[in-house]
C-alpha positions in Angstrom: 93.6 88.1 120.6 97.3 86.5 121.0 99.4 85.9 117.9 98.9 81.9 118.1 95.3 82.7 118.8 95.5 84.5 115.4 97.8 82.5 113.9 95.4 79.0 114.6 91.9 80.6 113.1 94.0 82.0 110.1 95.4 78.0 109.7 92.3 77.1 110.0 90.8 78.5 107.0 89.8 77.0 103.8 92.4 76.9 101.0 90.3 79.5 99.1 90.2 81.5 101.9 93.6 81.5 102.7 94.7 82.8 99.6 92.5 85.3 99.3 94.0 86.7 102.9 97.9 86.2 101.6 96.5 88.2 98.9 94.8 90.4 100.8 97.1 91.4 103.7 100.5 90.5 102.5 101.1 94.0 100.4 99.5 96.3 103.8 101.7 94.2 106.1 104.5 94.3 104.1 104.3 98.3 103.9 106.1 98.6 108.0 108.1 95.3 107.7 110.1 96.0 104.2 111.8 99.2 105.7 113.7 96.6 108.3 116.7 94.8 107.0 117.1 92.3 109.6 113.8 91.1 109.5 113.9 90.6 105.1 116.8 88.7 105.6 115.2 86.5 107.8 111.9 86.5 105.3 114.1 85.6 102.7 115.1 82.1 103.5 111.2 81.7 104.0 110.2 83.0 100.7 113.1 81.0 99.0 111.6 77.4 101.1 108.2 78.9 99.9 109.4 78.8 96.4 111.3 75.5 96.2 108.1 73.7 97.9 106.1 75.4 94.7 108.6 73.5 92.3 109.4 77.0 91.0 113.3 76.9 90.4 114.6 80.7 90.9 114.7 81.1 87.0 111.4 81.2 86.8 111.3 83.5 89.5 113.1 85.8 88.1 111.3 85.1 85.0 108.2 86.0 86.2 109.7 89.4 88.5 110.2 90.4 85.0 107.2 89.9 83.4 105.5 91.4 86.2 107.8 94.5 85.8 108.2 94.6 89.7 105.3 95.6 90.9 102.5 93.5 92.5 98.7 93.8 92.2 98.3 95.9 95.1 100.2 98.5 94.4 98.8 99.4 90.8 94.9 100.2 92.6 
């Protein structure tokens, strides 16, 4: 299967569906990708649109980070 192949079923699941797979993949994938600098700056400016589009203004970000305590879901199972 191609990437866009990949990428077009994954689009076209249901909302439900697609959060449980953000949920669901994001912390594995994220595992390899973190330990590359040049590729989380360019994930930044995607996670920052990501958050504006949510109406979330970086205060709150940080506001939840810290309630949180830095860790996501993932990672504590």
């Amino acid at each position: 299967m191609t990437m866009n192949e990949l990428r077009d079923q994954v689009l076209a699941l249901s909302t439900e569906d697609k959060k449980a797979f953000i949920i669901e993949t994001l912390p594995e994938l994220s595992r390899d990708l973190v330990q590359d600098s040049a590729f989380m700056m360019q994930l930044f400016p995607v996670i920052m649109g990501i958050v504006r589009e949510s109406g979330m203004d970086l205060q709150q970000l940080v506001q939840l980070a810290a309630m949180l305590g830095g860790t996501s879901p993932a990672s504590k199972g």
